[in-house]
ZAFILUM-545374 format. One line per 10 residues: number of its first residue (from 1); their letters; for each residue z, y, x of C-alpha. Coordinates in Angstrom, 1 decimal, always signed. Layout:
N
NUM> A> Z Y X  ...
***
This chain:
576
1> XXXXXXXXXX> +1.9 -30.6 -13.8  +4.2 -28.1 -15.6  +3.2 -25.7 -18.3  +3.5 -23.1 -16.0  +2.0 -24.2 -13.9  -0.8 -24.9 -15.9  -0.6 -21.7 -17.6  -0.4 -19.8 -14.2  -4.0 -22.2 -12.9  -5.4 -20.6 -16.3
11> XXXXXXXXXX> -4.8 -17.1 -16.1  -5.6 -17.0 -12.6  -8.6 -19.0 -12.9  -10.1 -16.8 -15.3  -9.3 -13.4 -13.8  -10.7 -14.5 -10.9  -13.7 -16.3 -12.4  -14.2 -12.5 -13.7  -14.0 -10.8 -10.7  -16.2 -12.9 -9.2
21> XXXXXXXXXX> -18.9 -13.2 -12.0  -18.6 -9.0 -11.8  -19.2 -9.3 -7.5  -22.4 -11.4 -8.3  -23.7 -9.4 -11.1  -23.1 -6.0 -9.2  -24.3 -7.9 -5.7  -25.5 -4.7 -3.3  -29.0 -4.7 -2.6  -29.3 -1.9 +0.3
31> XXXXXXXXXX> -26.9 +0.1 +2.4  -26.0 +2.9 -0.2  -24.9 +0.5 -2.7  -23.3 -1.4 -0.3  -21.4 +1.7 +1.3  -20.9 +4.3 -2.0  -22.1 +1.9 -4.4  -25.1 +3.6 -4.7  -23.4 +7.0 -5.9  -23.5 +6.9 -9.9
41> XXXXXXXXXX> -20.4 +5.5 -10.8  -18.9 +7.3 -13.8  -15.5 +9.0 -12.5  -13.5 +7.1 -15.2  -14.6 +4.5 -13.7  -13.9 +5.2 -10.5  -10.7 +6.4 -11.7  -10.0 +2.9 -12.4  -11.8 +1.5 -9.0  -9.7 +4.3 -7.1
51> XXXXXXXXXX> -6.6 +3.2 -8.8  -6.7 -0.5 -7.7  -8.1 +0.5 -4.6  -4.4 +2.8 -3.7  -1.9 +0.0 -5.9  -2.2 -2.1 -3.2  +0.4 -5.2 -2.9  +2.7 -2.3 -1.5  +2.9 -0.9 -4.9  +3.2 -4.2 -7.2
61> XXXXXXXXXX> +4.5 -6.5 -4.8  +6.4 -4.9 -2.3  +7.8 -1.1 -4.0  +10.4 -2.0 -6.8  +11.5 -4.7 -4.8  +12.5 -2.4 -2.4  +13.9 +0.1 -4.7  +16.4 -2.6 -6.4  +17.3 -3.5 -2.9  +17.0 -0.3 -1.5
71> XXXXXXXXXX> +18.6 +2.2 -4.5  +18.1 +5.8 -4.7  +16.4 +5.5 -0.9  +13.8 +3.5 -2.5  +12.5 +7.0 -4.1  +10.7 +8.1 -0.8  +8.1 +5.2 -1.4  +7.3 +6.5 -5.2  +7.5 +10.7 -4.0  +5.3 +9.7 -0.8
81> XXXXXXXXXX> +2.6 +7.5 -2.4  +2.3 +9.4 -5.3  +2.5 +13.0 -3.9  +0.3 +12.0 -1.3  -2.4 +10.9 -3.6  -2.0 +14.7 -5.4  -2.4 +16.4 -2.0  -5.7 +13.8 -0.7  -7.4 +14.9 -5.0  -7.1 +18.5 -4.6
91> XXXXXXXXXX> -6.8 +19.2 -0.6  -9.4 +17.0 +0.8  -11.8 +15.1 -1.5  -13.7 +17.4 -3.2  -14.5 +19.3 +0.4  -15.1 +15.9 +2.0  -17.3 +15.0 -0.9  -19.4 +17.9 -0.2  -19.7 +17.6 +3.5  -21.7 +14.6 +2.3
101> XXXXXXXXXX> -20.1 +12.0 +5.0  -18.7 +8.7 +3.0  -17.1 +7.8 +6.5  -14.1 +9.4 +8.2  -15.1 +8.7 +11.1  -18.5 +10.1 +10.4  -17.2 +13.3 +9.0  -15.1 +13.4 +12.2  -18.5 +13.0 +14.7  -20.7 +15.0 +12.4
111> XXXXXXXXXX> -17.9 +17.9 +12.3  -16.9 +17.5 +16.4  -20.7 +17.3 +17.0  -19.6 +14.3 +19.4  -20.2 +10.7 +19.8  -16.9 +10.5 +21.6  -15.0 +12.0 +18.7  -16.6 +9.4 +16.4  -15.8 +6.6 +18.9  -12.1 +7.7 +18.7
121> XXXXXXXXXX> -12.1 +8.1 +15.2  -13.5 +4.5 +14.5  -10.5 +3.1 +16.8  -8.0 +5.0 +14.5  -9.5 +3.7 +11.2  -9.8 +0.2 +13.0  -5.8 +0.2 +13.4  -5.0 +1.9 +10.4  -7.2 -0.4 +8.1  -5.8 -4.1 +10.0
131> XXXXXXXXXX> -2.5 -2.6 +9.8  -2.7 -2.2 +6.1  -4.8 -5.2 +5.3  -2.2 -7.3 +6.9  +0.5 -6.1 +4.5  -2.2 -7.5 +1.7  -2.9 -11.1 +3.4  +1.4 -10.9 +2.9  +1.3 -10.0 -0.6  -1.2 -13.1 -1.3
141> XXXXXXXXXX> +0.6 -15.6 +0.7  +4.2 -14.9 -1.3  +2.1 -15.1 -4.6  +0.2 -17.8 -3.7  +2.8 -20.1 -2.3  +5.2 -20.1 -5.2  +2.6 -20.3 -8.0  +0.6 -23.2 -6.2  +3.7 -24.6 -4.9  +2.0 -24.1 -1.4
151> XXXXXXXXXX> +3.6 -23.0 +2.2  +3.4 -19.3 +2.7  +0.4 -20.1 +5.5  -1.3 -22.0 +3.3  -1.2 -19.7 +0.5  -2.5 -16.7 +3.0  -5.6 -19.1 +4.1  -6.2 -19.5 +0.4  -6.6 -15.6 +0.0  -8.7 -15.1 +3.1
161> XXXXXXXXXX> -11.5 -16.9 +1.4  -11.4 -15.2 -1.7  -11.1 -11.6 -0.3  -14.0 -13.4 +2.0  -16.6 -14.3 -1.0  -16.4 -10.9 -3.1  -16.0 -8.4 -0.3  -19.0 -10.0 +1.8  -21.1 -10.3 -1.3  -21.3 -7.2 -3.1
171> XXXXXXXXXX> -20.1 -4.5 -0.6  -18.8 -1.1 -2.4  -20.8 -1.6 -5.4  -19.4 -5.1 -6.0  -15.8 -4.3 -5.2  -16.1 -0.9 -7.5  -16.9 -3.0 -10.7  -14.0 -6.1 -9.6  -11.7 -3.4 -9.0  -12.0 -1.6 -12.3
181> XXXXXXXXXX> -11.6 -5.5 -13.6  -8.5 -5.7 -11.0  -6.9 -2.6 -12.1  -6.7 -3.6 -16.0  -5.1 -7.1 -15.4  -3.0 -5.4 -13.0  -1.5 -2.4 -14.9  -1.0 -4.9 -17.9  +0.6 -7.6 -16.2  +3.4 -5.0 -14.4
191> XXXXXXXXXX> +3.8 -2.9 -17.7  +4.1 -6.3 -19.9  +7.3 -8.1 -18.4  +9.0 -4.3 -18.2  +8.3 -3.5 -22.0  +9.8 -7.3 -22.6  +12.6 -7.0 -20.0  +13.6 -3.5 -21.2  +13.7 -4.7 -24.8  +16.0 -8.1 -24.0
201> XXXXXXXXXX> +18.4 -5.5 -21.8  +18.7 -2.4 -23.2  +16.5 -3.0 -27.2  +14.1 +0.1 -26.0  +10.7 -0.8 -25.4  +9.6 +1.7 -23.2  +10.6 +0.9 -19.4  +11.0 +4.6 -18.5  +13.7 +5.3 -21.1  +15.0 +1.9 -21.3
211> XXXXXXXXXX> +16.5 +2.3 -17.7  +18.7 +5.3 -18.8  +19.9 +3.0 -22.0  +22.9 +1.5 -22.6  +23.7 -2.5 -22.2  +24.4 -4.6 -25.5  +28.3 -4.1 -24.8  +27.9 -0.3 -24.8  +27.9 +0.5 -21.4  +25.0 +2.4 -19.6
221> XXXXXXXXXX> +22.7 +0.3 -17.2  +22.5 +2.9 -14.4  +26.6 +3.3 -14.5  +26.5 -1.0 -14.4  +24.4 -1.7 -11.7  +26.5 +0.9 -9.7  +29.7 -0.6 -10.3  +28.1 -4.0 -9.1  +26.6 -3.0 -6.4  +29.7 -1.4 -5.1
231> XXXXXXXXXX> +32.0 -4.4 -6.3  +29.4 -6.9 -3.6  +30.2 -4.3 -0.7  +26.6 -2.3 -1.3  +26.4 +1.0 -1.5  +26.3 +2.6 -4.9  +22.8 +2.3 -6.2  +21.8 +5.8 -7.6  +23.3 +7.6 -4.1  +21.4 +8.0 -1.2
241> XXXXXXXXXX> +22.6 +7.0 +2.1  +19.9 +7.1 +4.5  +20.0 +9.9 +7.1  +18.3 +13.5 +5.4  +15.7 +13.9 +8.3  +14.8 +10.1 +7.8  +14.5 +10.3 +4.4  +12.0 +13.6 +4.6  +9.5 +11.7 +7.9  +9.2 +9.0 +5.5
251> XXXXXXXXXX> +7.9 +10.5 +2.5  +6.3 +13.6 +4.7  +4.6 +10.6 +6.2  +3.5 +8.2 +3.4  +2.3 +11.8 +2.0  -0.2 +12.6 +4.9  -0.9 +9.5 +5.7  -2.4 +8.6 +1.8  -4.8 +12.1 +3.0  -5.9 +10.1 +5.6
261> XXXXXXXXXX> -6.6 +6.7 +4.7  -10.3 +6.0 +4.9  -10.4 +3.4 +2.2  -9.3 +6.2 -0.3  -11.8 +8.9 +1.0  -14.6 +6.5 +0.8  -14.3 +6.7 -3.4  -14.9 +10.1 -3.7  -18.8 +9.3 -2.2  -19.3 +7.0 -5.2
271> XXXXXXXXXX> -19.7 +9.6 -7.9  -22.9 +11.7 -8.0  -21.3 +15.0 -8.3  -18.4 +16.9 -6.2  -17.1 +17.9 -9.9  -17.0 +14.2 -10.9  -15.2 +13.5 -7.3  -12.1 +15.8 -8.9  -12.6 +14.3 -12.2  -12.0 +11.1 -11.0
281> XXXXXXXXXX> -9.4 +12.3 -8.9  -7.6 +13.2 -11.9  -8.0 +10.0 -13.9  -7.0 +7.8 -10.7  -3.7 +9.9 -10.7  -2.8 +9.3 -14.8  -3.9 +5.4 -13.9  -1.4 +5.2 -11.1  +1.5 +7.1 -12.9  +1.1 +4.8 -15.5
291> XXXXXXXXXX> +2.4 +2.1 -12.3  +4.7 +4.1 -10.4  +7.0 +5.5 -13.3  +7.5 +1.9 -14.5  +8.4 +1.0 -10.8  +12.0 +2.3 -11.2  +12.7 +0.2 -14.3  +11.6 -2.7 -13.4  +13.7 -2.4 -9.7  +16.9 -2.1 -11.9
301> XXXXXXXXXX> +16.1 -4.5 -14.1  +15.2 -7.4 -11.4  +18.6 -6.2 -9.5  +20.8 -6.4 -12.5  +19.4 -9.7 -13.5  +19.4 -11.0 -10.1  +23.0 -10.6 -9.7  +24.2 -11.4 -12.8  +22.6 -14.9 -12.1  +23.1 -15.8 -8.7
311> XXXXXXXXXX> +26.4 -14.2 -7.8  +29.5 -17.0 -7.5  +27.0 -19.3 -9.4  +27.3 -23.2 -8.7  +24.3 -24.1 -6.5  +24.0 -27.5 -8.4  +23.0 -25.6 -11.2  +21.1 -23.0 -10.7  +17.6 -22.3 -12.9  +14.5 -23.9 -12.0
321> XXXXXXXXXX> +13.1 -20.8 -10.5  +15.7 -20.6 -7.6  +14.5 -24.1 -6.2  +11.0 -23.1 -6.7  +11.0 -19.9 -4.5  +13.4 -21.7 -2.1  +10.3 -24.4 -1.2  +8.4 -21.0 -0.4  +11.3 -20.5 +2.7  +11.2 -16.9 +1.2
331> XXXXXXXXXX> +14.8 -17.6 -0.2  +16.9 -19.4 +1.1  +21.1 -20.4 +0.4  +23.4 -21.4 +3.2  +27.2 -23.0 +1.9  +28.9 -21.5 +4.6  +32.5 -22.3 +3.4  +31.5 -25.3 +1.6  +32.9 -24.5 -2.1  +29.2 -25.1 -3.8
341> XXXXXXXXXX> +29.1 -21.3 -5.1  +26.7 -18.8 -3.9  +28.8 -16.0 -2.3  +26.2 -13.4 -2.1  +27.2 -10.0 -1.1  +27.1 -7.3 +2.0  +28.9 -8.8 +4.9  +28.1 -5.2 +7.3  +30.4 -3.6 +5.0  +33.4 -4.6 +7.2
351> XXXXXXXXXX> +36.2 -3.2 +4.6  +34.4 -5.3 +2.0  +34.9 -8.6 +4.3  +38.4 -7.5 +5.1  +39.7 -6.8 +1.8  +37.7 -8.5 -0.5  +35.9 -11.5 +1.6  +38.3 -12.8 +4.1  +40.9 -13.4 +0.9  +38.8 -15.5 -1.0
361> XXXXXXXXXX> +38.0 -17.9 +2.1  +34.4 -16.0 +2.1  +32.5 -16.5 +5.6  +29.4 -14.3 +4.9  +27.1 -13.7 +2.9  +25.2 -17.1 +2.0  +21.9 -15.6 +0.0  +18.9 -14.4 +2.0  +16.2 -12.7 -0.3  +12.8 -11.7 +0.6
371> XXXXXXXXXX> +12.3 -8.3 -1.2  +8.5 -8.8 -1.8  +9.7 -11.8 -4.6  +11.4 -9.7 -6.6  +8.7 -8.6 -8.9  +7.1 -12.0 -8.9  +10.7 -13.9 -9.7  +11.9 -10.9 -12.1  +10.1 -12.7 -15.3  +11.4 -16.1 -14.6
381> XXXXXXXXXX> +14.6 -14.9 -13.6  +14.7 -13.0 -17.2  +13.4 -16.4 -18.6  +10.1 -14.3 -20.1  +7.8 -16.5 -21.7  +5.5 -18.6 -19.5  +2.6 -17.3 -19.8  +3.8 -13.8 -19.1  +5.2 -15.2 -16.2  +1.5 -16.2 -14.9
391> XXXXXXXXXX> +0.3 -13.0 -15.8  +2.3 -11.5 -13.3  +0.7 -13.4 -10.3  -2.6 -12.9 -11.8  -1.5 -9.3 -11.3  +0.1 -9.5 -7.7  -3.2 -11.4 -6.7  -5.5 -8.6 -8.2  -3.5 -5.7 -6.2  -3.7 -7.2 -3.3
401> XXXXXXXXXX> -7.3 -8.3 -2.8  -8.5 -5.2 -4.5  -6.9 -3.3 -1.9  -7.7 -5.9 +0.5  -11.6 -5.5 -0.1  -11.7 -1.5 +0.2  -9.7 -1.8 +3.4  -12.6 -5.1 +4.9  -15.3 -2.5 +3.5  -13.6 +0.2 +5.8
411> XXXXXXXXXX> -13.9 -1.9 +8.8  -17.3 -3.0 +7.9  -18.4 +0.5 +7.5  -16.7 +1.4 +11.0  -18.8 -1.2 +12.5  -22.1 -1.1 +11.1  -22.6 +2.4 +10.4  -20.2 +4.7 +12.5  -20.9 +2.5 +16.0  -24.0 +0.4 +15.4
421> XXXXXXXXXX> -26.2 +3.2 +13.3  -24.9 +6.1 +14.3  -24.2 +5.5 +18.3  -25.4 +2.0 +20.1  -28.3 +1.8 +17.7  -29.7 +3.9 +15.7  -33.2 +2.6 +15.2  -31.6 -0.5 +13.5  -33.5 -1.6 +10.4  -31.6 -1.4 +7.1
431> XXXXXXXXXX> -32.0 -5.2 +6.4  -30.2 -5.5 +10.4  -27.1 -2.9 +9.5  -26.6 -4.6 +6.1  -26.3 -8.4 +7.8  -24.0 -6.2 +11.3  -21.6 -5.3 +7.9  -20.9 -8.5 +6.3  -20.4 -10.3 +9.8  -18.3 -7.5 +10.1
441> XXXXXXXXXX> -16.0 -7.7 +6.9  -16.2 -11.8 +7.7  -14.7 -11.2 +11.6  -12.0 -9.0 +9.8  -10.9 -10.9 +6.9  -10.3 -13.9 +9.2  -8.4 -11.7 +12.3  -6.5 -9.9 +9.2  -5.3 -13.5 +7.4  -4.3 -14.7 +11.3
451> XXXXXXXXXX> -2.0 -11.9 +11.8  -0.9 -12.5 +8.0  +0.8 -15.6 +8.8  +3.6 -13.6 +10.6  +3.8 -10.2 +8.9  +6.6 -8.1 +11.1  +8.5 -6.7 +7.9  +8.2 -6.6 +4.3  +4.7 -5.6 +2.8  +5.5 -1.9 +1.5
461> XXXXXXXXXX> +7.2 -1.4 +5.6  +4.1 -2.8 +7.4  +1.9 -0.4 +4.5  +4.2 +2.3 +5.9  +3.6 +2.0 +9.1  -0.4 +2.1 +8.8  +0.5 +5.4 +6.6  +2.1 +6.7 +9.8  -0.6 +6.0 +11.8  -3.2 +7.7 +9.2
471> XXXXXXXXXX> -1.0 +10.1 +9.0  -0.6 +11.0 +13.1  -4.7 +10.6 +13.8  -6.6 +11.4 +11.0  -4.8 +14.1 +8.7  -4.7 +16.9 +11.4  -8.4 +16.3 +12.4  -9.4 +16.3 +9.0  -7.5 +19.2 +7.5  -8.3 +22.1 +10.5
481> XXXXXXXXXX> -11.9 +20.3 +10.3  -12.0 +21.8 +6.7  -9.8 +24.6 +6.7  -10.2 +25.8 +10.9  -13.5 +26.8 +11.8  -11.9 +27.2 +15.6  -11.3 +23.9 +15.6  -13.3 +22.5 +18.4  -13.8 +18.8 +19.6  -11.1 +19.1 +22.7
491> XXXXXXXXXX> -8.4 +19.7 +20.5  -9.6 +17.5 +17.9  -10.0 +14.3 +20.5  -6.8 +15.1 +22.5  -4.7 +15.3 +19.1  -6.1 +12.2 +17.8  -5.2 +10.5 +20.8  -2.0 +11.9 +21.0  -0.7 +11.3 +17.6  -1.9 +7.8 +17.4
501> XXXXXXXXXX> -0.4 +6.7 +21.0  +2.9 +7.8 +20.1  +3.2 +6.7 +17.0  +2.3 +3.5 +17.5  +4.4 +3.3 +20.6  +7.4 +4.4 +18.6  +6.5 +1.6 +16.3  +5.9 -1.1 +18.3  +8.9 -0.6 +20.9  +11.0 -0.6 +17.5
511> XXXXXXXXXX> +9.9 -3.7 +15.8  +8.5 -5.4 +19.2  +9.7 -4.5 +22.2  +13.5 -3.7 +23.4  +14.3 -1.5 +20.5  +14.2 -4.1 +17.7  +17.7 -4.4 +16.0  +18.9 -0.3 +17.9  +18.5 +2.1 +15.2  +20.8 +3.9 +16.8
521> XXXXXXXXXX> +18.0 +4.7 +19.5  +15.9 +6.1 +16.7  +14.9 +9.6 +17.7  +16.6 +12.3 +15.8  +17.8 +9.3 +13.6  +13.9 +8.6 +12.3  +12.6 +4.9 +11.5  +9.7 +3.8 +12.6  +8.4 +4.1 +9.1  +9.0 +7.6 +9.6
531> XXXXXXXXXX> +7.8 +8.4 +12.5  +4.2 +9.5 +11.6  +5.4 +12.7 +10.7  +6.4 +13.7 +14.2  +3.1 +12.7 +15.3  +1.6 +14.1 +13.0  +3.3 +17.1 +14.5  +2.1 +16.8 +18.0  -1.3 +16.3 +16.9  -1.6 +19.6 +15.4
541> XXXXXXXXXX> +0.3 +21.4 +17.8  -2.0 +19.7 +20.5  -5.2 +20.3 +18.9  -4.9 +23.5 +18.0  -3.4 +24.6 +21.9  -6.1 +23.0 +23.3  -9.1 +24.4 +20.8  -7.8 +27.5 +21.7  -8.0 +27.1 +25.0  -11.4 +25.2 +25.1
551> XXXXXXXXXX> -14.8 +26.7 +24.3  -15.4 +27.5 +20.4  -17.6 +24.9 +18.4  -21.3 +25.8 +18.2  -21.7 +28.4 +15.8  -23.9 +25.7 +13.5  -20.9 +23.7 +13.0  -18.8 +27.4 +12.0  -21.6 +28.0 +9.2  -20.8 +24.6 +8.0
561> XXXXXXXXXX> -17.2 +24.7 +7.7  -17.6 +27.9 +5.7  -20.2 +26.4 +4.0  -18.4 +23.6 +2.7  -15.6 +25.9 +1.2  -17.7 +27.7 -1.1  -18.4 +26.6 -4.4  -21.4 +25.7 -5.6  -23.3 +28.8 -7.2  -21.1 +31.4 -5.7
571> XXXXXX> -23.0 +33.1 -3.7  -25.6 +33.7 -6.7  -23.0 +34.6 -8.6  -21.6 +37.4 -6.3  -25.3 +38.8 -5.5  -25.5 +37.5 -1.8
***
């Protein structure tokens, strides 16, 4: 066994000896704990719990990898996660919170005073939630495979039964206290390898700044990675190139989609107050800068050093780490002309192969990279110490299953309380719902890890897509729930329906069906990442054409949305 290897079963070990020590000690004990973890968590603390909860695998794993591949396009992951997370603190939480519903879909029933609104909503959080949870089980299976020199599958069955132990055992009030645990190895294991990287590249220790600095020969990183990336046939990495309107759907729908996503909501139920619900709110959002502003660093870093060692290098002796994430099958070299270098560059870029390719006997590009191992290989490929490079895993691992275990609670919750309690069978006993929730999260975990073992893109793209799908069903229903008394259950129904259909078409006949590989079929030149937005769109249009044109809601239901957007104390206050 190699010392990283052994340092990497050590670190590993322990933070995950602690997160499971934390499950059993914080074990739920009845349906509140296990749902809101009993609603007394301090709001740092769920600051913290909310934090790891949103910096999923998407956000370690996935989002600088695909900013150093991706350049200046990159940016509509950071403005869309994080902007989205602004407008869910101050739009929707605190109102949500106060409605007193720790479910979307049992805000959505309550609020449309119909079973058949809450059946719909379930089936939306149901495909939002697997859609996102399979972008985890990914996440997992590229850090497990390389670190325990395992297959990809293997390492994805390996997660399963972790996310399987501490999810089913302590519900919401377990997976609060792991995730708090989660989020500090986390934040410390991305921030670490920056500060180190950005010291070794530039002499500045602080990631953020260190990106703008200039390179031991004088010249500025930003101006160096261009010139590279336009000298391998890429398009110049601080310059965006995607299409406007595709660059706007995506971030419009990572945006609304992170107002929709029930996992999220859910942590605003586990404070005791609605003022400790924007507290939290407000630490959550310094805890995730602290992530996302480092994300951009550490993209140009990885791409800088990734180039500089694997470009026109002799395979024969490449670093250790190249082998090792080859065995993965997530990297992979092909010889193509036989000369024993790597010729790694863009072979779409047809002036490039004319001019610069064909030349040099050059038959096409001879790398393939998996994005999502960027962040995991950018240590070793900066030859970091080993034991930095094992906190990085640790790190990968905690995002992923801390995410993982909100999203298994979500479906739980879905099950046990929105269906079983609330519609098929509401005299249930509490012991009853408890047991119908951990079968629940245990049917999930294992359908979730199944559809793992062939993700259909790279972990922050299948994340987007369940964003779109949040974004097209729930947003519309929940904002004109809150801010349209008119809003009746027609409209809301129909739009969900609506939204969700299309989008997921769009989706599915893009990645799946006859349109995989035709982006020039995309609508109005929008990805399927982006296409959320549009039905997003045609959800609100929809609902509010057909509240309009459907009887109002009872007049109950109007007192409570009015209700809800009053302050506390107001009404004293004002004499009425």
């Amino acid at each position: 066994m190699t010392s990283l290897e052994i340092w990497t079963y050590a670190i590993v070990g322990l933070t995950f000896a602690l997160y499971i020590g934390v499950a059993i000690w914080a074990r739920a004990g009845s349906t509140k704990e296990f749902y809101v973890a009993g609603g007394g968590v301090h709001p740092v603390i769920n600051g913290m719990a909310t934090a790891a909860d949103w910096m999923s695998a998407a956000s370690f794993i996935s989002m600088a990898g695909l900013i150093s591949f991706m350049g200046f396009d990159g940016s509509q992951y950071l403005m869309g996660w994080t902007g989205g997370y602004v407008l869910l603190a101050l739009l929707l939480a605190p109102y949500l919170r106060k409605f007193g519903k720790f479910t979307v879909p049992d805000f959505i029933g309550e609020r449309y005073y119909s079973q058949t609104a809450r059946v719909v909503a379930v089936i939306c959080a149901l495909f939002v939630s697997f859609t996102y949870v399979v972008g985890q089980m990914k996440g997992v299976g590229v850090a497990f495979s390389r670190f325990l020199d395992t297959s990809f599958e293997m390492g994805v069955v390996i997660g399963v039964c972790i996310v399987f132990f501490y999810a089913v055992l302590g519900g919401m009030k377990g997976i609060t206290y792991t995730q708090v645990a989660q989020f500090c190895v986390l934040i410390f294991a991305f921030t670490v390898p920056a500060i180190f990287i950005s010291l070794q590249m530039v002499g500045h220790p602080i990631p953020q700044i260190g990106m703008g600095g200039n390179m031991a020969d004088g010249s500025p990183l930003l101006e160096k990675i261009n010139q590279v990336s336009i000298d391998l046939g890429f398009n110049e990495y601080t310059s965006g190139n995607k299409p406007r309107i595709d660059l706007f759907c995506v971030t419009a729908a990572l945006m609304l989609g992170t107002a929709g996503l029930p996992h999220v909501i859910v942590r605003f139920f586990t404070v005791p107050k609605v003022k400790d619900a924007r507290i939290s709110a407000g630490w959550a959002l310094l805890f995730i800068a602290i992530l996302y502003t480092t994300a951009p660093a550490v993209a140009v870093f990885a791409r800088t050093n990734l180039i500089e060692t694997v470009d026109n290098a002799d395979y024969s002796q490449v670093p250790p780490w190249f082998k090792s994430w080859e065995n993965t099958g997530l990297l992979s070299f092909e010889d193509k002309n036989g000369d024993g270098l790597i010729q790694y560059y863009n072979d779409a870029n047809s002036t490039f192969v004319n001019e610069v390719a064909a030349p040099k006997g050059w038959k096409g590009n001879e790398l393939t990279i998996d994005r999502d191992i960027i962040v995991l290989a950018n240590p070793e490929i900066a030859k970091l110490p080993e034991w930095v490079i094992a906190l990085v895993v640790a790190g990968g691992l905690a995002a992923a299953l801390s995410t993982a275990a909100g999203l298994l609670l979500v479906i739980s919750t879905s099950i046990s309380h929105d269906l079983l309690k609330k519609w098929l069978m509401p005299n249930i006993s509490e012991k009853n719902e408890l047991r119908s929730a951990r079968i629940a999260i245990a049917v999930a975990v294992v359908i979730a890890g199944y559809a793992g073992y062939k993700p259909p893109d790279y972990v922050a793209a299948i994340v987007a897509f369940a964003f779109g799908l949040a974004a097209s069903s729930f947003f519309p229903a929940i904002i004109l729930g809150i801010f349209d008394k008119r809003m009746n259950m027609q409209g809301a129904v129909t739009g969900m329906i609506v939204g969700l259909v299309f989008t997921m078409a769009y989706i599915i006949y893009f990645k799946f069906g006859g349109g995989v590989g035709h982006p020039e079929q995309y609508l109005w030149q929008i990805s399927p990442e982006g296409i959320g937005t549009i039905g997003m769109l045609l959800n609100l249009v929809i609902a509010l054409v057909v509240s309009r044109m459907t009887p109002a809601p009872p007049q109950s239901v109007q007192d409570l949305v009015e209700n809800i957007r009053v302050p506390r104390g107001s009404t004293e206050a004002s004499g009425h």
